[in-house]
C-alpha positions as CSV (number, residue, x, y, z in Angstrom):
1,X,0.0,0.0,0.0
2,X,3.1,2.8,0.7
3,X,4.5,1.5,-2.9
4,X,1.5,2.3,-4.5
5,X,1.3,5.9,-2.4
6,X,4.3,6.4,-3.7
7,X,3.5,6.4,-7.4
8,X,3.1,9.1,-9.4
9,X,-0.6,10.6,-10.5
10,X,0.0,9.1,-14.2
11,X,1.1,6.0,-12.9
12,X,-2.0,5.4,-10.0
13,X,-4.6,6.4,-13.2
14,X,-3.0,3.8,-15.5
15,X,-3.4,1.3,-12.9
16,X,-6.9,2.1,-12.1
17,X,-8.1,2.2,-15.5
18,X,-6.0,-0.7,-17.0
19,X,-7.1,-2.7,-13.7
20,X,-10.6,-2.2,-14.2
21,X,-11.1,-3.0,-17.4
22,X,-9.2,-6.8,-17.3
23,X,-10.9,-7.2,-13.8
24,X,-14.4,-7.0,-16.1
25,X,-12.7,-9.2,-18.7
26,X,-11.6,-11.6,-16.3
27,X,-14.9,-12.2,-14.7
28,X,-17.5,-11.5,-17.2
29,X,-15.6,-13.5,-20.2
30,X,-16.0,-16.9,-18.3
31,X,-19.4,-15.9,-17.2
32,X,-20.3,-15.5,-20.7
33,X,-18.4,-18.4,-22.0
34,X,-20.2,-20.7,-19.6
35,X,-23.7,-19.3,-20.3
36,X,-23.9,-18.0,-16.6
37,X,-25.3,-14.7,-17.5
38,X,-28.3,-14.0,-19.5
39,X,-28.5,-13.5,-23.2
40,X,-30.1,-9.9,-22.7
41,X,-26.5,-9.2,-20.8
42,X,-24.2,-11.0,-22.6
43,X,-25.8,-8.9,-26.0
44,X,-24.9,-5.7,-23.9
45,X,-21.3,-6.7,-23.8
46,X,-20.4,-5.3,-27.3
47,X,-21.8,-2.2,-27.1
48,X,-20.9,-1.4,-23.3
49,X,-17.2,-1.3,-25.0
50,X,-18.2,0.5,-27.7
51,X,-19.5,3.5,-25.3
52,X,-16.6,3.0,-23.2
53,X,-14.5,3.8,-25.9
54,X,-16.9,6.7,-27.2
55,X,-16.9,8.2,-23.5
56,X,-12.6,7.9,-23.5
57,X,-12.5,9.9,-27.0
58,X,-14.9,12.4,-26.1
59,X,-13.2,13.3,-22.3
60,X,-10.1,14.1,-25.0
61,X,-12.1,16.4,-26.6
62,X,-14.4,17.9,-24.0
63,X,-12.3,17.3,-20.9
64,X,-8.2,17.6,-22.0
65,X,-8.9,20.0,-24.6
66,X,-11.8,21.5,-23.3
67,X,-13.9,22.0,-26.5
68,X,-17.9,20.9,-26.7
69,X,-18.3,18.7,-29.3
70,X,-22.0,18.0,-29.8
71,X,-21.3,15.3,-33.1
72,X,-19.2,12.6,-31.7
73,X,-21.9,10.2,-32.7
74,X,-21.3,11.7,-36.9
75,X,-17.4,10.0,-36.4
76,X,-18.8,7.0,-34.9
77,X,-21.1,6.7,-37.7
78,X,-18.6,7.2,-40.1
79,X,-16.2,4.6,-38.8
80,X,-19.7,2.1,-38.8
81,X,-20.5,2.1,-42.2
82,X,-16.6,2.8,-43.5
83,X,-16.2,-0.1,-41.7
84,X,-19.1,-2.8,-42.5
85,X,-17.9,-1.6,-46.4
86,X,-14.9,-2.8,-45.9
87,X,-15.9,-6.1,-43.9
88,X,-18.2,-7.0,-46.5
89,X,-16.1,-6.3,-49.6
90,X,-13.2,-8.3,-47.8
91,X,-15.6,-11.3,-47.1
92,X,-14.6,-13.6,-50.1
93,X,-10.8,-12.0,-50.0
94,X,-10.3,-12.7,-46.3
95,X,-12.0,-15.9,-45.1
96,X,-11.1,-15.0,-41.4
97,X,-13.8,-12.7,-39.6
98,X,-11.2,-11.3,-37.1
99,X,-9.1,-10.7,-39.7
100,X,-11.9,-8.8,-41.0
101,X,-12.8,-7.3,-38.3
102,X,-9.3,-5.7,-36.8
103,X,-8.9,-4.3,-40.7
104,X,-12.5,-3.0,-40.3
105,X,-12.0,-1.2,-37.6
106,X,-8.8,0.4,-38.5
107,X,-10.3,1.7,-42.0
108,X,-13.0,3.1,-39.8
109,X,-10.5,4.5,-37.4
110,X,-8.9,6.3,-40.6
111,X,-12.2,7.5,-42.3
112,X,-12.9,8.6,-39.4
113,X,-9.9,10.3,-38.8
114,X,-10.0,12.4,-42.0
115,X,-13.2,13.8,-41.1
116,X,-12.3,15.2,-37.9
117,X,-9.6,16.3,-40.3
118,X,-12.0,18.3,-42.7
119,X,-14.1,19.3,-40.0
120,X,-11.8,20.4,-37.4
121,X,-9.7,22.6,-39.5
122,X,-12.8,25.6,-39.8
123,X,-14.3,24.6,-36.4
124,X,-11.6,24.4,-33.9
125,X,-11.1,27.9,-35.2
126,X,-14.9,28.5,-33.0
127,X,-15.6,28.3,-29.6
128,X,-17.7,28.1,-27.0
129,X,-21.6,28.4,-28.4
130,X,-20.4,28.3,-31.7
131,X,-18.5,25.0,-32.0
132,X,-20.8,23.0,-30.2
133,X,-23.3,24.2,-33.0
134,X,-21.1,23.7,-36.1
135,X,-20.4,19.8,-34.8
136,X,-24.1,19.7,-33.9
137,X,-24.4,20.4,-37.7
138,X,-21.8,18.0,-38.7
139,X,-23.7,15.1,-36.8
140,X,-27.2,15.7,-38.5
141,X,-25.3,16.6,-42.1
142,X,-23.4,13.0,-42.0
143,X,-26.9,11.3,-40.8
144,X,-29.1,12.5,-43.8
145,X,-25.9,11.9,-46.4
146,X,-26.1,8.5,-45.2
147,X,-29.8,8.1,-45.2
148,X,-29.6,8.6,-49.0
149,X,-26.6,6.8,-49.6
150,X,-26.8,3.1,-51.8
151,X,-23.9,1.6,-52.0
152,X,-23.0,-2.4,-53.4
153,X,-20.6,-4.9,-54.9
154,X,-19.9,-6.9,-57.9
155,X,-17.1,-8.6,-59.4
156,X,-16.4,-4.5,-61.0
157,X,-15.7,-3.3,-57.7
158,X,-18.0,-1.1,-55.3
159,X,-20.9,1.2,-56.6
160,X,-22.0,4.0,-55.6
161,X,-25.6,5.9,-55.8
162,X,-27.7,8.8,-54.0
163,X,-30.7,7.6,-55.9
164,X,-31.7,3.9,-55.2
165,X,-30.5,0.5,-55.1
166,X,-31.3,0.1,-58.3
167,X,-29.5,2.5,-60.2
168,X,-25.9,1.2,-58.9
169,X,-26.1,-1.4,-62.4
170,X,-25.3,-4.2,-60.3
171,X,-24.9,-7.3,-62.4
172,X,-26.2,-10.7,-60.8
173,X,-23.7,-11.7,-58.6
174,X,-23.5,-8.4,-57.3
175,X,-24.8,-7.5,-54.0
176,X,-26.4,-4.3,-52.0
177,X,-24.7,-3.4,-49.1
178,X,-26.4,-0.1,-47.8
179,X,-30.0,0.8,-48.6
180,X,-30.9,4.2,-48.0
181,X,-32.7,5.0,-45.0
182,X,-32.3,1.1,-43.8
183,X,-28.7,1.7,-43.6
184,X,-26.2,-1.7,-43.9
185,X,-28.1,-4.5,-44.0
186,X,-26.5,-8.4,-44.3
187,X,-24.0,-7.7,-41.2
188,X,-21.6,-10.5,-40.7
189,X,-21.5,-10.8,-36.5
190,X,-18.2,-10.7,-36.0
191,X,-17.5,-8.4,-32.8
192,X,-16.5,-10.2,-29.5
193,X,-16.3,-8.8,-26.3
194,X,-12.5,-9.7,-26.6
195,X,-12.2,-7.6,-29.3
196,X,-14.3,-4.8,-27.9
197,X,-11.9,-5.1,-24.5
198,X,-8.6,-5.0,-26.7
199,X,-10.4,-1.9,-28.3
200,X,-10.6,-0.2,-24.8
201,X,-7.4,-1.5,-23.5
202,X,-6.0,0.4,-27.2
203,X,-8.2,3.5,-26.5
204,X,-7.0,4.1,-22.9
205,X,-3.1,3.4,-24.4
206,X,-3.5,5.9,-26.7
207,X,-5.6,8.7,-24.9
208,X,-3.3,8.0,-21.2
209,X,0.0,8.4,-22.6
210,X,-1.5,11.4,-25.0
211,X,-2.6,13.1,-22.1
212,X,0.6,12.8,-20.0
213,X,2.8,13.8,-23.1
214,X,4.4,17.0,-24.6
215,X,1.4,16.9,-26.5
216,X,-1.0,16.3,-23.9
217,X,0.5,19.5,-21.6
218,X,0.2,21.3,-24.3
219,X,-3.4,20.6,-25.0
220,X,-4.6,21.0,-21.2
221,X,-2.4,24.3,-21.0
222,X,-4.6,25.4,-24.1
223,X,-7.7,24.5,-22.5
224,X,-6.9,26.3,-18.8
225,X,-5.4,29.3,-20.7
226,X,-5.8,30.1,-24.1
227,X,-3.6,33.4,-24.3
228,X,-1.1,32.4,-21.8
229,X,-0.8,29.0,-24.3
230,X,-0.1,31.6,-26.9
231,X,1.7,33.5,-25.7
232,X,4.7,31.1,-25.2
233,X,4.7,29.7,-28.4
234,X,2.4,26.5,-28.3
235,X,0.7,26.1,-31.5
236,X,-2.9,26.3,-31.0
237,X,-4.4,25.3,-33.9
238,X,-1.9,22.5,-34.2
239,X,-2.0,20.8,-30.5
240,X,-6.4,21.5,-31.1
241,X,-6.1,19.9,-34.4
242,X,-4.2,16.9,-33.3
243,X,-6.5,15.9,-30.2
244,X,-9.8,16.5,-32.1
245,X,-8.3,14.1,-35.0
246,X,-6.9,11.5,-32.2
247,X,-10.6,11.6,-30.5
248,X,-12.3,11.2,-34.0
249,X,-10.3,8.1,-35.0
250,X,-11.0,6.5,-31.4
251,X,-14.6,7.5,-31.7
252,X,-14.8,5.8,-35.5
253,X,-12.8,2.4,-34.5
254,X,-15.9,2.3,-31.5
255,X,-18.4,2.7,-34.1
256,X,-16.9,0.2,-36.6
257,X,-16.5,-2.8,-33.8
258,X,-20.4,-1.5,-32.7
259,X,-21.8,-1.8,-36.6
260,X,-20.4,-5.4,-36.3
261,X,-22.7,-6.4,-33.3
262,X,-25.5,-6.1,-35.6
263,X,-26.9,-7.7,-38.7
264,X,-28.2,-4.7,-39.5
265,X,-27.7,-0.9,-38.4
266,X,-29.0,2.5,-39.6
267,X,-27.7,6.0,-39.9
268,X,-30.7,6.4,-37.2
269,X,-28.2,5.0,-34.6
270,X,-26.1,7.7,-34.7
271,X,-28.4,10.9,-34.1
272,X,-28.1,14.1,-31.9
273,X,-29.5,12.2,-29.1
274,X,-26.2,9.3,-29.2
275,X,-24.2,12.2,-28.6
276,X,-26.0,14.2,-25.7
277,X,-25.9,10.4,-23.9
278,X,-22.1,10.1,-24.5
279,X,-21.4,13.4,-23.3
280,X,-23.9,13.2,-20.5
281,X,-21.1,9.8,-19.6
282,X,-18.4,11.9,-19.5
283,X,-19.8,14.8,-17.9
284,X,-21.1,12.9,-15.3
285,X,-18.0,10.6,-15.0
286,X,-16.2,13.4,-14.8
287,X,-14.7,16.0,-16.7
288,X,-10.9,15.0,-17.5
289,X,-11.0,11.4,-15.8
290,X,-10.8,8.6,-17.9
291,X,-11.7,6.1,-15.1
292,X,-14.9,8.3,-14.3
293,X,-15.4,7.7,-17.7
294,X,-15.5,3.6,-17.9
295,X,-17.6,3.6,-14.9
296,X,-20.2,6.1,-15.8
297,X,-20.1,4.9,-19.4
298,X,-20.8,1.0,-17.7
299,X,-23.1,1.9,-14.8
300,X,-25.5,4.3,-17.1
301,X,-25.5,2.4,-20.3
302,X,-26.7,-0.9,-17.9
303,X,-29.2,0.9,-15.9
304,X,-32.1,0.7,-17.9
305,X,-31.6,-3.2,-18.7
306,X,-31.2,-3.8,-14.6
307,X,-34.2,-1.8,-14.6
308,X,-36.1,-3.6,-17.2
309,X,-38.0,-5.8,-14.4
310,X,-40.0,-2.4,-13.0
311,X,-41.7,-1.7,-17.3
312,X,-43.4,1.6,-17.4
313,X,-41.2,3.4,-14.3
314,X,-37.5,2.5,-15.4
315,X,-37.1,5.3,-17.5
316,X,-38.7,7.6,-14.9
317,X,-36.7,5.7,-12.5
318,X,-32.9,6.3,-14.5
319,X,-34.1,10.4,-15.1
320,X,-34.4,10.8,-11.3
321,X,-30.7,8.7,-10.9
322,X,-29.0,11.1,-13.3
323,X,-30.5,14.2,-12.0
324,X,-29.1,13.2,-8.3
325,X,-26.4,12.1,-10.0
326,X,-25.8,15.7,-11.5
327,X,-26.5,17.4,-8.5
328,X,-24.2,15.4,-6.5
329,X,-21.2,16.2,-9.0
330,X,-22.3,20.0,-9.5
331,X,-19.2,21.7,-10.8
332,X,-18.1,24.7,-12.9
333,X,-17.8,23.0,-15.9
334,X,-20.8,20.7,-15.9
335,X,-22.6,24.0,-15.4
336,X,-20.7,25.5,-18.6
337,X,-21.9,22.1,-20.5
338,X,-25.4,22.0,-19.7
339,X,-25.9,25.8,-20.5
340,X,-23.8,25.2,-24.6
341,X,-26.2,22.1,-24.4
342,X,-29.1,24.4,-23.4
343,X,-28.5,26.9,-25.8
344,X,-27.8,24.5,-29.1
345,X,-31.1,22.9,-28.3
346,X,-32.8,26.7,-28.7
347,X,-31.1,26.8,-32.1
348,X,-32.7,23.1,-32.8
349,X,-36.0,24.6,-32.1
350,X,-35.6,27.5,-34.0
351,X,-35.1,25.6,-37.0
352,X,-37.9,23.6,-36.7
353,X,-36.6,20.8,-35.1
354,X,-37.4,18.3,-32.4
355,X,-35.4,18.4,-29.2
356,X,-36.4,15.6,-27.7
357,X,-34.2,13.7,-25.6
């Protein structure tokens, strides 16, 4: 017990978070293996990781580098349909699914990548009210593109059309891999809850040893001092750039290994309110702790199934736990969330849009 007083911050976080995630692995994977736990649980497994991971990317964004980013769910949609693209049009090339999968996930990780890319380089040049808007607007914009998007595969390669399946000129071997509005459909099931641990286990490599790097100071001086930051030469837009990229990839490998859960998944998954629920994880876990993070992301995103037994009162019941919830953990910066959060649902309304959470 002195030992581990002894240890450094960085090194007393990596333990915690690391610990806690192959504790989980380590009890629930031969729980699950055995058919000790129910099927309803065991099909939460997948996407519990897949939100951990979402909840890690996004406390780089809105915690490190202190910048509200109301679209997260747009990168994880991109890195889900990048990604079942890929899976499918390798299914005949590679025979193994987790080969399949770990390439999957990386494509989506890069797609991903290069739209936090296009989309960071005008908005990180925003702030406050006005960037949570402008990646507000980059959520719904990637949503509707994909709800008109048709896209399949012949032995000519992949085709692509805003029209309808019919008019990608497939020939009779070839085969429709999005649909519009129903999104991928024919989903090989290849996600594991291994694979959706290794993903966190990546995640928390990546964002820890960010964080505690040249890179990361420089990103949390930014955020607790813009001018100061400035003022002794650390490149803003650079060190901004490069955390809002590192979050968008993390956040599109989550969505590619969550799109791979499911035989089928729509652009419908990813809307404004997939977002608000990651962010509510992160606010509420805390804003800058990654191990906040797992256990919020856990705790909430299981509540309403341990809740399931009570029917019409659970959701009442998981409102009234996150309002104490918030109370208890009243801080500065929740404060400053909820009032951007607040104030971009206004502009929703405005336009003639539902706010509905």
């Amino acid at each position: 017990m002195k030992k581990y007083k002894d240890l450094s911050s960085f090194a007393k976080t990596n333990i915690k978070c690391y610990g806690i995630v192959i504790l989980a692995f380590l009890v629930m994977y031969p729980l699950q293996s055995s058919g000790m736990i129910s099927h309803s649980i065991s099909g939460q497994l997948v996407p519990i990781c897949t939100y951990v991971v979402m909840a890690i990317s996004l406390n780089l964004t809105v915690g490190f580098l202190g910048e509200l980013s109301l679209g997260h769910a747009g990168f994880m949609s991109v890195g889900a349909f990048s990604g079942v693209i890929t899976a499918i049009s390798l299914s005949a090339a590679v025979p193994s699914p987790t080969i399949r999968l770990i390439i999957s996930i990386v494509v989506g990780g890069l797609f991903a990548g290069i739209a936090g890319l296009i989309i960071g380089i005008p908005v990180l040049r925003l702030k406050g009210d006005y960037l949570a808007i402008v990646t507000l607007a980059f959520g719904e914009i990637i949503k509707n593109i994909i709800n008109c998007l048709y896209v399949g595969i012949d032995e000519k390669g992949l085709h692509f059309s805003m029209q309808s399946d019919a008019a990608l000129g497939l020939s009779e071997m070839g085969r429709v891999i999005m649909k519009g509005p129903q999104g991928a459909v024919g989903i090989t099931k290849t996600a594991t809850f291994l694979s959706g641990i290794i993903l966190i286990l990546f995640a928390l490599f990546v964002v820890l040893n960010l964080v505690n790097s040249k890179t990361g100071r420089a990103v949390t001086a930014i955020r607790d001092n813009r001018i100061a930051a400035e003022s002794v030469g650390i490149g803003i837009t650079r060190y901004k750039l490069t955390a809002f990229i590192i979050s968008a990839m993390l956040a599109g490998m989550a969505g590619a290994l969550y799109a791979q859960n499911l035989s089928a998944v729509a652009a419908t998954k990813f809307d404004f309110n997939t977002s608000i629920l990651i962010l509510v994880f992160v606010v509420l876990g805390g804003m800058g702790n990654i191990f906040g993070s797992i256990i919020a992301a856990t705790l909430l995103y299981m509540l309403p199934e341990l809740l399931r037994g009570l029917a019409d009162y659970r959701m009442l019941i998981y409102a009234i736990i996150l309002i104490i919830v918030m109370v208890a953990t009243n801080s500065t910066q929740s404060k400053q969330i909820i009032a951007k959060i607040k104030s971009s649902l206004r502009t929703r309304k405005s336009n003639g849009e539902g706010a509905d959470l």
